[in-house]
N, C-alpha and C positions, 0 to 999 in steps of 0.2 A: 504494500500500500504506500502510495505517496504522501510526504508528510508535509511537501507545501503548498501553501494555500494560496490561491490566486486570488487576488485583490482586485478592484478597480481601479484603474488610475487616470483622474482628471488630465485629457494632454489637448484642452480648451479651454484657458480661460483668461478671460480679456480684465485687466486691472483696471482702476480709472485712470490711468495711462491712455486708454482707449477711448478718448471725449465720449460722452452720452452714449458709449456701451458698457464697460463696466462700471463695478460700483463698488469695488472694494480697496485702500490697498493693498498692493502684493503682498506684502509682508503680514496683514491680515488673512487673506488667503493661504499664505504659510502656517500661520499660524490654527486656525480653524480645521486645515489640512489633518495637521498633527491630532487635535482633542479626536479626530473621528479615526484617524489610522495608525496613531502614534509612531516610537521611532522606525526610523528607517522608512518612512513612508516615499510616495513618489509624487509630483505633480506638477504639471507644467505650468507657464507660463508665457501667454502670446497673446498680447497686446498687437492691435493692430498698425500695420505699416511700418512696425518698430520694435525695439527690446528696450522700452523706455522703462519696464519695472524691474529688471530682474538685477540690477545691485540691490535694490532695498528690499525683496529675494530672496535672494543668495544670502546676505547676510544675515537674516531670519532663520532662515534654515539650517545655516551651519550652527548656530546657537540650539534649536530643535533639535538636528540632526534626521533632515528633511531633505530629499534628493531634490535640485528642482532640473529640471526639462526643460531648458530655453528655446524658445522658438519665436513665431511671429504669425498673424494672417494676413497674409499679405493682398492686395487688390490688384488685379489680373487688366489690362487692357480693355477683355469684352467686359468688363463692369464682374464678374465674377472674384470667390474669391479662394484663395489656398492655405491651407496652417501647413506650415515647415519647422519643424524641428531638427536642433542641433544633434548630431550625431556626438558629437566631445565640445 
């Protein structure tokens, strides 16, 4: 039997970095993150057009001990849109 347990892991989510799309900040969503999946959790972080939250982030997290998954949504030409995440 396998002894680990697959989790969900948020790899959407727009801080208020993202004018009048999110509502959090990051580092609240770091935080928040944690109370529901504690250490070692995962969760991204992609603000759109930009990686405008993820210092105040990253340094949330390292204090939780919280992975975060940088990325971004980015806005595509035909008006469409894409989430990219960082590989490292």
């Amino acid at each position: 039997m396998c002894s680990d347990v697959l989790m969900y892991v948020p790899l959407w989510c727009k801080s208020n970095y993202s004018f009048l799309e999110g509502a959090s900040h990051p580092e609240e969503y770091v935080e928040a993150w944690h109370k529901v999946a504690g250490q070692g959790a995962h969760i991204a972080i992609t603000d759109r057009d930009g990686v405008y939250g993820v210092v105040r982030a990253y340094s949330r997290a390292k204090e939780l001990g919280v992975h975060v998954i940088y990325g971004s949504e980015m806005s595509v030409a035909d008006g469409t849109t894409i989430v990219l995440l960082a590989q490292t």
